[in-house]
Backbone as JSON Lines, residues from 0, in Angstrom:
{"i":0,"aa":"X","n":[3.61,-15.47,22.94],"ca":[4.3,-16.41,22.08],"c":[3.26,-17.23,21.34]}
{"i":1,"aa":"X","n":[3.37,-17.38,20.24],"ca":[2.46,-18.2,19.34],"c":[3.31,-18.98,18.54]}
{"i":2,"aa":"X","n":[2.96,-19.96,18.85],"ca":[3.49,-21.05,18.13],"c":[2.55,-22.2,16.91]}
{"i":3,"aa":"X","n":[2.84,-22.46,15.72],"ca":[1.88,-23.02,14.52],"c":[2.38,-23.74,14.03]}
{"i":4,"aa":"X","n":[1.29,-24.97,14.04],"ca":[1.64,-26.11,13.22],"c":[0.3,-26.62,13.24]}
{"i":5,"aa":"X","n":[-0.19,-27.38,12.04],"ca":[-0.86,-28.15,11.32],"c":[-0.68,-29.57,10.87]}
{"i":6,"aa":"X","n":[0.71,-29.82,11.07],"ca":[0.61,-31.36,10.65],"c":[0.87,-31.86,11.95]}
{"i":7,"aa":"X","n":[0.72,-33.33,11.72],"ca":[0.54,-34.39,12.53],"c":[2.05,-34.37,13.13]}
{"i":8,"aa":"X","n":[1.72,-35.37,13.96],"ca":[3.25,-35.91,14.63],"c":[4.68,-36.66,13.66]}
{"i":9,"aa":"X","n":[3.69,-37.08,12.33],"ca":[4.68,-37.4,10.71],"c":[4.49,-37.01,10.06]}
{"i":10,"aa":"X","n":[3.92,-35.46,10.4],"ca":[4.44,-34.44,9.22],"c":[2.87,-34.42,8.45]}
{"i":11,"aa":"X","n":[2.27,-35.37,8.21],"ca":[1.11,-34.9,7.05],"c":[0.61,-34.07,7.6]}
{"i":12,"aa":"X","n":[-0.75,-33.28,6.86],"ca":[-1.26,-32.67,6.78],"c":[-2.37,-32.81,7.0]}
{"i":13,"aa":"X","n":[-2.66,-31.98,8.8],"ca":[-4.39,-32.58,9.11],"c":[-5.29,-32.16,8.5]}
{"i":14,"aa":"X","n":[-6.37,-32.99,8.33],"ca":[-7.09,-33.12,7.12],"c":[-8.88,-33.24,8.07]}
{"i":15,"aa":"X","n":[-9.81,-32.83,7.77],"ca":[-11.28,-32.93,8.59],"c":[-12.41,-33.18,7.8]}
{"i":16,"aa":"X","n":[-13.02,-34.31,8.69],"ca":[-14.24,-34.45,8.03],"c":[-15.54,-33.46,8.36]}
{"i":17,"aa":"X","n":[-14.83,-32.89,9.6],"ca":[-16.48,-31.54,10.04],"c":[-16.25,-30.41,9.57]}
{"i":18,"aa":"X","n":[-14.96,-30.18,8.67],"ca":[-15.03,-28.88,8.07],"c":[-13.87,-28.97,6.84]}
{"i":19,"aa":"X","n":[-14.7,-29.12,5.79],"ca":[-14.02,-29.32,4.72],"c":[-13.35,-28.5,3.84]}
{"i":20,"aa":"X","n":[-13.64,-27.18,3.97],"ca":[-13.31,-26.54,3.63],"c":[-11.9,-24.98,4.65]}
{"i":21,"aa":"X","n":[-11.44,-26.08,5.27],"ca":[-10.5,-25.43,6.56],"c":[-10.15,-26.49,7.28]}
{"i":22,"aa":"X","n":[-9.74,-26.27,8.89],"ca":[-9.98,-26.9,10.07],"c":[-10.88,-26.29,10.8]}
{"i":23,"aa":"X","n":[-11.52,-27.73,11.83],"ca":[-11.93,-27.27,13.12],"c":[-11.17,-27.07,14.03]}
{"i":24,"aa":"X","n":[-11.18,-26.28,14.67],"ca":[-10.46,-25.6,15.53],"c":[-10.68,-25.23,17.02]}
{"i":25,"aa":"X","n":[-10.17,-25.67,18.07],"ca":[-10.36,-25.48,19.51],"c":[-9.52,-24.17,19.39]}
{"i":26,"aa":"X","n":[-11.04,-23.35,20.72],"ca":[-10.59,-22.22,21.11],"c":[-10.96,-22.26,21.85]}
{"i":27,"aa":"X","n":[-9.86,-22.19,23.02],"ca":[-9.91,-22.51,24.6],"c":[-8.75,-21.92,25.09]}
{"i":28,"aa":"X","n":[-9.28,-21.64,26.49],"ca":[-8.32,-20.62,27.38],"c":[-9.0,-20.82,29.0]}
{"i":29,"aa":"X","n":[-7.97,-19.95,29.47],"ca":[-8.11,-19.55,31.08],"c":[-9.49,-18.68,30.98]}
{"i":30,"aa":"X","n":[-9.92,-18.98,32.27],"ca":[-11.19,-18.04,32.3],"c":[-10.7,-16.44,32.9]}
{"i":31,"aa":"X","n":[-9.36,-16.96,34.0],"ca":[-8.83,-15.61,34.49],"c":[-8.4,-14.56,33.42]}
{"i":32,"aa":"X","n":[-8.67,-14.4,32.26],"ca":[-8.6,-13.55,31.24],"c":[-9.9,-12.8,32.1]}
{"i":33,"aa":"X","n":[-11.09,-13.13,32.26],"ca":[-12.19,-12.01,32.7],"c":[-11.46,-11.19,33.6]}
{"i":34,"aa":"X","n":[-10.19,-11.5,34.39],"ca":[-10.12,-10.58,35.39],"c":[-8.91,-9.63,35.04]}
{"i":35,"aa":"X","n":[-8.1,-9.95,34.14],"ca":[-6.65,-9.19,34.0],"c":[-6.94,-8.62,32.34]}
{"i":36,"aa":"X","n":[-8.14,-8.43,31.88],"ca":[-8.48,-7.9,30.55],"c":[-9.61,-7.01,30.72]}
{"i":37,"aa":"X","n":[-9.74,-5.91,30.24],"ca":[-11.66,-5.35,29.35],"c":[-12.06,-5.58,28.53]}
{"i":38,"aa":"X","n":[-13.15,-5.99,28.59],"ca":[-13.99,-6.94,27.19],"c":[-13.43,-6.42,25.92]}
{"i":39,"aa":"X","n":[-13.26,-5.64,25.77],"ca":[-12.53,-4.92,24.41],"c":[-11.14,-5.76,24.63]}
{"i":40,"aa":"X","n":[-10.27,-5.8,25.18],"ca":[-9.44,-6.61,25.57],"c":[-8.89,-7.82,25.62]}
{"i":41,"aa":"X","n":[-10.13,-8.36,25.9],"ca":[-10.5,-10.26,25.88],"c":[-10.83,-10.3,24.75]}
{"i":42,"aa":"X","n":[-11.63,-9.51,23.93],"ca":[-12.09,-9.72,22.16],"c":[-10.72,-9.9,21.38]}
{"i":43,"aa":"X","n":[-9.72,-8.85,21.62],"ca":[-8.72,-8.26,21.15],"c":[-7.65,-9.6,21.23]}
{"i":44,"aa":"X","n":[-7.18,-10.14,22.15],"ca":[-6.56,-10.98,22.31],"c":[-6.87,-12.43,21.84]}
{"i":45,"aa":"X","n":[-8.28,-12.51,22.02],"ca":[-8.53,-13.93,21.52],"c":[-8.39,-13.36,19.69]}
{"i":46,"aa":"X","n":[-8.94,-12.93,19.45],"ca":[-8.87,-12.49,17.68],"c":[-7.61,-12.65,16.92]}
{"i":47,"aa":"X","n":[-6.72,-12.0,17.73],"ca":[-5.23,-12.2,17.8],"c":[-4.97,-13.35,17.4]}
{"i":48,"aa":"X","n":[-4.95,-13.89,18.61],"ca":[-4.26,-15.16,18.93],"c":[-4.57,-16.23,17.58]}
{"i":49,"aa":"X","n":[-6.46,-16.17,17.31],"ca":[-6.89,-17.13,15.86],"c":[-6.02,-16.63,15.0]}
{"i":50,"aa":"X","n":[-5.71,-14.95,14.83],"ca":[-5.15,-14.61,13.34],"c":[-3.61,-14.85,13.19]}
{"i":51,"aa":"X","n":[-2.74,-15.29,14.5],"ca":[-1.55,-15.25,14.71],"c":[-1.08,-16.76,14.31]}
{"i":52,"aa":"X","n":[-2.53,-17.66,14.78],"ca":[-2.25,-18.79,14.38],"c":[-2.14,-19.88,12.89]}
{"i":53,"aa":"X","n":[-2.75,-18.69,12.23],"ca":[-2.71,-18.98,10.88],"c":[-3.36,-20.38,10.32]}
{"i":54,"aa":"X","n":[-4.21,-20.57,11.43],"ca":[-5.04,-21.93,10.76],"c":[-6.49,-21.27,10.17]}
{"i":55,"aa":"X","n":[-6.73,-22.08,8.6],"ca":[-7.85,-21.71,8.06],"c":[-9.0,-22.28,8.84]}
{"i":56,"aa":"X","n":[-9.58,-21.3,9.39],"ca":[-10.62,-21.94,10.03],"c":[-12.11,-21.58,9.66]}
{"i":57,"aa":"X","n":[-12.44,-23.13,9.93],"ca":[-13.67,-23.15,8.96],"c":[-14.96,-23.52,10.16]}
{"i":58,"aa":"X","n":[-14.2,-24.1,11.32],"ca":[-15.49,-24.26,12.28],"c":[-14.4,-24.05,13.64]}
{"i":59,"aa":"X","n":[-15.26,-23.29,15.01],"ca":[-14.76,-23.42,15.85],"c":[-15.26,-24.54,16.74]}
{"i":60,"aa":"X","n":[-14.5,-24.94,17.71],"ca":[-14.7,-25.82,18.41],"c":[-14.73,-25.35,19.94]}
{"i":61,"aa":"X","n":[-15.92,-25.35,20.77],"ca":[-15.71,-24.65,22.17],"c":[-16.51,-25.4,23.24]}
{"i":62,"aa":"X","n":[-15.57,-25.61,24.36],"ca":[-16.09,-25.65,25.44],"c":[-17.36,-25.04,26.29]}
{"i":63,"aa":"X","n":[-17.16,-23.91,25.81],"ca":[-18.69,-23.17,26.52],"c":[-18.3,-22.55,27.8]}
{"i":64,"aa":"X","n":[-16.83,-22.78,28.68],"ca":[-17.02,-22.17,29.54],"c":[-16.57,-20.64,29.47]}
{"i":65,"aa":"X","n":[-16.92,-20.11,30.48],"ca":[-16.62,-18.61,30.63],"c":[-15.17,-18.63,29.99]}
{"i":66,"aa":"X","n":[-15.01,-17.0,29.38],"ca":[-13.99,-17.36,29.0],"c":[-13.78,-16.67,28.01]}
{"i":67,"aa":"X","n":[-12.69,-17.3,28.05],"ca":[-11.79,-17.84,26.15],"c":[-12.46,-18.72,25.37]}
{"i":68,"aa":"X","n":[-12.76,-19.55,26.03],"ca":[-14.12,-20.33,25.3],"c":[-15.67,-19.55,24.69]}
{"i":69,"aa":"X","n":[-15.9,-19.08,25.78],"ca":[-17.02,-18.38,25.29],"c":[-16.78,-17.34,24.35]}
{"i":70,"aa":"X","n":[-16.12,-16.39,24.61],"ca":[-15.06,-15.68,23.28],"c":[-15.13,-15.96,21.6]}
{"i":71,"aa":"X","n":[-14.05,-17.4,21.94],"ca":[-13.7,-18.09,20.72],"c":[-15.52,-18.02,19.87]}
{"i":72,"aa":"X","n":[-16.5,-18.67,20.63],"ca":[-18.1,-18.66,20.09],"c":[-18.07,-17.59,19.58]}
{"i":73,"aa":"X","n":[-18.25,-16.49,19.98],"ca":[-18.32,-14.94,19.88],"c":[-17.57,-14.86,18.43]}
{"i":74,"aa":"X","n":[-16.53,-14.98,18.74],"ca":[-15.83,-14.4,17.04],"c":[-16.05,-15.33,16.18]}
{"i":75,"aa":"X","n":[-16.36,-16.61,16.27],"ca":[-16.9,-17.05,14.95],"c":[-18.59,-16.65,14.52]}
{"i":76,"aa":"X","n":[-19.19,-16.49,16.02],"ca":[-20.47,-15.83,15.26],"c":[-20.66,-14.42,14.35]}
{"i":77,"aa":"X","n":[-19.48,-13.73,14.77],"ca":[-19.16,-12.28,14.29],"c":[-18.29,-12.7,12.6]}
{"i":78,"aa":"X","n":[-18.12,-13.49,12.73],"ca":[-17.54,-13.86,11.06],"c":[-18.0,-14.92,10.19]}
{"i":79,"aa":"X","n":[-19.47,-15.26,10.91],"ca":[-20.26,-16.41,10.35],"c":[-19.67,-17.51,9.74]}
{"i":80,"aa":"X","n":[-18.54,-18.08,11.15],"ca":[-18.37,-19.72,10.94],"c":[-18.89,-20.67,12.45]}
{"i":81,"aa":"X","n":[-19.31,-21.75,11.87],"ca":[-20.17,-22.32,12.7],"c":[-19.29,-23.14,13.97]}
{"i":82,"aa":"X","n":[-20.13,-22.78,14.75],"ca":[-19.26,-23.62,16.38],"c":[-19.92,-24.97,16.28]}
{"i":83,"aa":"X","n":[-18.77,-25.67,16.97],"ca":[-19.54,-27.16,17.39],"c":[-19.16,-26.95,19.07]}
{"i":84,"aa":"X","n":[-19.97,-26.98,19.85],"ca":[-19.99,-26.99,21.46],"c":[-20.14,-27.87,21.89]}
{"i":85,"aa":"X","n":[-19.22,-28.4,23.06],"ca":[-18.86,-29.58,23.87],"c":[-18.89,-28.99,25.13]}
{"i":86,"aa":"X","n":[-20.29,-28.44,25.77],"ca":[-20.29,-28.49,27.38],"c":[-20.1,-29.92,27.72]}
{"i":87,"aa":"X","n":[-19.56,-29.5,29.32],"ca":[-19.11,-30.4,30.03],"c":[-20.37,-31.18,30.97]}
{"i":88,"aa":"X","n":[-20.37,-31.99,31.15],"ca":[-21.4,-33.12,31.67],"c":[-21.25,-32.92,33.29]}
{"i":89,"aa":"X","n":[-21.31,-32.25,34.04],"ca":[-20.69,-31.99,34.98],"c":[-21.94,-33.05,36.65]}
{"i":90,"aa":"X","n":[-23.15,-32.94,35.83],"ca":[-24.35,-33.66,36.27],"c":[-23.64,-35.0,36.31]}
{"i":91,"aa":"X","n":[-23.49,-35.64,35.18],"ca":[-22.73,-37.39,34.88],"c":[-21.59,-37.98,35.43]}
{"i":92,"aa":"X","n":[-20.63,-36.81,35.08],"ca":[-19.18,-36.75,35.6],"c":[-18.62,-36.44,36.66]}
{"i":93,"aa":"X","n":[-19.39,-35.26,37.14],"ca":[-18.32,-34.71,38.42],"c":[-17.14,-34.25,38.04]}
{"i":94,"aa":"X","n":[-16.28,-34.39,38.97],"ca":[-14.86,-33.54,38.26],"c":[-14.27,-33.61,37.54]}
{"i":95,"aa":"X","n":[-15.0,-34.73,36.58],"ca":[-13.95,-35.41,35.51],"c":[-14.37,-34.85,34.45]}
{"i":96,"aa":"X","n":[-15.95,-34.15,34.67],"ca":[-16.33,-33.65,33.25],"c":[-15.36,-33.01,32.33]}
{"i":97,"aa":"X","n":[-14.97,-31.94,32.68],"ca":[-13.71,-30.87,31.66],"c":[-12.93,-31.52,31.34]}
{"i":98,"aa":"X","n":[-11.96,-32.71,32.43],"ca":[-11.08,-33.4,30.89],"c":[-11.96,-34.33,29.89]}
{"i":99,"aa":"X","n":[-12.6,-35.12,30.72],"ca":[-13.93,-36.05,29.73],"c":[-14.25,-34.76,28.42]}
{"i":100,"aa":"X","n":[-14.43,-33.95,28.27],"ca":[-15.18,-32.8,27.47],"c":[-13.93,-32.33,26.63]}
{"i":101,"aa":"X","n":[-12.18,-31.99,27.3],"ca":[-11.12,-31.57,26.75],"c":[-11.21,-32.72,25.68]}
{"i":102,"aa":"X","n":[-10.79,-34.34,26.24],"ca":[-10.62,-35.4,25.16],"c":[-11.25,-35.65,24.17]}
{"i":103,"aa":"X","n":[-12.98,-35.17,24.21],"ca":[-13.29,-35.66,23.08],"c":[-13.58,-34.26,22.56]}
{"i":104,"aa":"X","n":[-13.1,-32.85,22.54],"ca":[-12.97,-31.83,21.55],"c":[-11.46,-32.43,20.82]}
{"i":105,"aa":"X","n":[-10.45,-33.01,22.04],"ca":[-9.33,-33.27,21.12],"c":[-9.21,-34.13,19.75]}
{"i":106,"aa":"X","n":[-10.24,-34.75,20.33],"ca":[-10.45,-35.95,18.99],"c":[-11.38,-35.48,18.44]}
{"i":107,"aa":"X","n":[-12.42,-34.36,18.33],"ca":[-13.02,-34.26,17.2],"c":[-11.83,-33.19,16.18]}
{"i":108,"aa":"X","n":[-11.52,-32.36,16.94],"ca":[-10.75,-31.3,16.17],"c":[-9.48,-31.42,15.45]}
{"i":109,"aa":"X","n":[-9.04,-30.72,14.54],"ca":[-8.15,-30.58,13.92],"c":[-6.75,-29.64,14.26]}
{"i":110,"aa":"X","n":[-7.07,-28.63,14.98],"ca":[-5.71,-27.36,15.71],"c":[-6.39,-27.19,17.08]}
{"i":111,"aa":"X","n":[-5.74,-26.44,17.63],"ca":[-6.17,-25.96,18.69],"c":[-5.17,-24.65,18.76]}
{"i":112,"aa":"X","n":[-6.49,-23.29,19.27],"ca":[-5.48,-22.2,19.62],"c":[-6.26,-22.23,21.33]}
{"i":113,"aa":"X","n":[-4.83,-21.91,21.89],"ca":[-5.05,-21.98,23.67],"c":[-4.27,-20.31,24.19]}
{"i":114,"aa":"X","n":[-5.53,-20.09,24.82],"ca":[-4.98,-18.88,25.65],"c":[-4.18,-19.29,27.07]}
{"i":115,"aa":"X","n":[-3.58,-19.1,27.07],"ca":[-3.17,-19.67,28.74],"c":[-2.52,-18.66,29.62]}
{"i":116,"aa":"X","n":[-3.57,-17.93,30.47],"ca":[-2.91,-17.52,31.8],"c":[-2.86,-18.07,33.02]}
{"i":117,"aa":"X","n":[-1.54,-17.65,33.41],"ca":[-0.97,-18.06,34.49],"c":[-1.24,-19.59,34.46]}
{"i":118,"aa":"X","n":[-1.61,-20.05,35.53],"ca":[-1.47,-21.14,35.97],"c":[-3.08,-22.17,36.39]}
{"i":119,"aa":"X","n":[-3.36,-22.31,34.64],"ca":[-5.18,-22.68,34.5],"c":[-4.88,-24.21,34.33]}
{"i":120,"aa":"X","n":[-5.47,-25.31,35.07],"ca":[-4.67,-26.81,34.42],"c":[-5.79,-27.04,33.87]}
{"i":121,"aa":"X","n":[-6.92,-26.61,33.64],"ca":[-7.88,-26.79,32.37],"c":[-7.39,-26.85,30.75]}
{"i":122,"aa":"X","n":[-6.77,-25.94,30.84],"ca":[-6.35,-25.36,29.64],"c":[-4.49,-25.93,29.24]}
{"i":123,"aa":"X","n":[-3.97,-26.12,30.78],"ca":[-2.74,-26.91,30.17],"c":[-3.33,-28.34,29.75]}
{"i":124,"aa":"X","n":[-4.25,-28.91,30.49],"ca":[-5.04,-30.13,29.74],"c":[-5.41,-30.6,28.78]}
{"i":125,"aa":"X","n":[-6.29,-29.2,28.15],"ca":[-6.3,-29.15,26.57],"c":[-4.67,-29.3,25.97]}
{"i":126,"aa":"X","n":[-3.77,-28.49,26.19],"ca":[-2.67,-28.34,25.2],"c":[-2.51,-29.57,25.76]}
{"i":127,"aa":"X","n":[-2.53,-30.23,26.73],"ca":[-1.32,-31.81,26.44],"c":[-2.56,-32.75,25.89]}
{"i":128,"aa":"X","n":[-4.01,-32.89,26.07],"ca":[-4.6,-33.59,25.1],"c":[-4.5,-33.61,23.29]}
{"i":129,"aa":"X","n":[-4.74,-31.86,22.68],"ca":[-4.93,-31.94,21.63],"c":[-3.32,-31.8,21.16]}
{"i":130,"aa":"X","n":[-2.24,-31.14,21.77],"ca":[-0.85,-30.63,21.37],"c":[-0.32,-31.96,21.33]}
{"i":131,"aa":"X","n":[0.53,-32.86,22.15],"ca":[1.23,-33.52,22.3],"c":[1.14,-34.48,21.63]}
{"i":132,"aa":"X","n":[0.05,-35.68,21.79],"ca":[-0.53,-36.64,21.15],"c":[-0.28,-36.26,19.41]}
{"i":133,"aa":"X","n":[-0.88,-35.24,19.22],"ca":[-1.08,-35.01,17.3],"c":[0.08,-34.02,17.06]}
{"i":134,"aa":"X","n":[0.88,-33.41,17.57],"ca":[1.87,-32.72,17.25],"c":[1.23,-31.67,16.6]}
{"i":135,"aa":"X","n":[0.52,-31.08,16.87],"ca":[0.03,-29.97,16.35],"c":[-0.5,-28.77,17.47]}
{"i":136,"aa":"X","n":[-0.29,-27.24,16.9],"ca":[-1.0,-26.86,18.31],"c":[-0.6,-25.42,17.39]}
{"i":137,"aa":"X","n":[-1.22,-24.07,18.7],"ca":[-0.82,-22.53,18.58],"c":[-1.05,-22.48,19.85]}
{"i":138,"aa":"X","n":[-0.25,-21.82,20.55],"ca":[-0.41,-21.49,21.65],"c":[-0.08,-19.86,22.14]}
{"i":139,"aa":"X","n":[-0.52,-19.07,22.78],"ca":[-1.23,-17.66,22.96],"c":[-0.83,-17.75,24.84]}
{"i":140,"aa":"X","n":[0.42,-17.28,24.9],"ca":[0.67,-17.02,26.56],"c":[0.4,-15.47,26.81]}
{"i":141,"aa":"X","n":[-0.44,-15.29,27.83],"ca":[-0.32,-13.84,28.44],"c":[-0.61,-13.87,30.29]}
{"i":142,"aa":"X","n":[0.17,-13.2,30.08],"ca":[0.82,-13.07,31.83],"c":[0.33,-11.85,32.08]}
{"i":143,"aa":"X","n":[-0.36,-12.09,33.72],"ca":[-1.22,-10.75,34.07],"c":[-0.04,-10.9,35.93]}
């Protein structure tokens, strides 16, 4: 299921100062994609999911972890648009790093496409940081 939207919670039209020519864009997911996919597979689906979502994207935005994250990097280097990466502080933070790291990709970015299998609360984190708050989101369910 993919679901798209671009405007805000009143309707305008999100608008970015790190990529002016598109949105930035979170691409984030479950890491359990490594186990219920083949790399041909995990390429296939995340690719999808950006092209299903129909946001012009002009920079990705990634977490860095294994993944859907790491992925999302992958296909923008394969179509030469530039990532902005937000590893997690995990040295500073402790367990708080990944949402500390979810919140402020939410606030730098403009969409977010989320892979979500099964039952990852990383990644439902992202969708209720960047989805809910800005009314905007794509979301990419696959069940293994």
């Amino acid at each position: 299921m993919v679901t798209n939207s671009s405007a805000d919670a009143d309707g305008a039209r999100s608008q970015t100062t790190h990529a002016p020519d598109g949105l930035s864009v979170i691409v984030a997911g479950s890491r359990s994609i490594l186990d219920c996919l083949s790399p041909d597979g995990q390429r296939r689906i995340v690719a999808e999911a950006i092209d299903e979502s129909g946001f012009p994207v002009a920079e990705v935005v990634s977490g860095t972890a294994r993944g859907v994250d790491q992925l999302g990097g992958d296909w923008a280097d394969e179509h030469s648009i530039p990532v902005e990466r937000f590893p997690a502080d995990w040295d500073t933070h402790g367990r708080s790093a990944g949402p500390i790291r979810n919140e402020e990709m939410a606030e730098y970015a403009d969409a977010l496409v989320a892979i979500h299998v099964n039952d990852s609360g990383g990644t439902a984190h992202m969708i209720d940081s960047t989805c809910l708050p800005r009314g905007r989101n794509s979301g990419y369910s696959l069940s293994s």
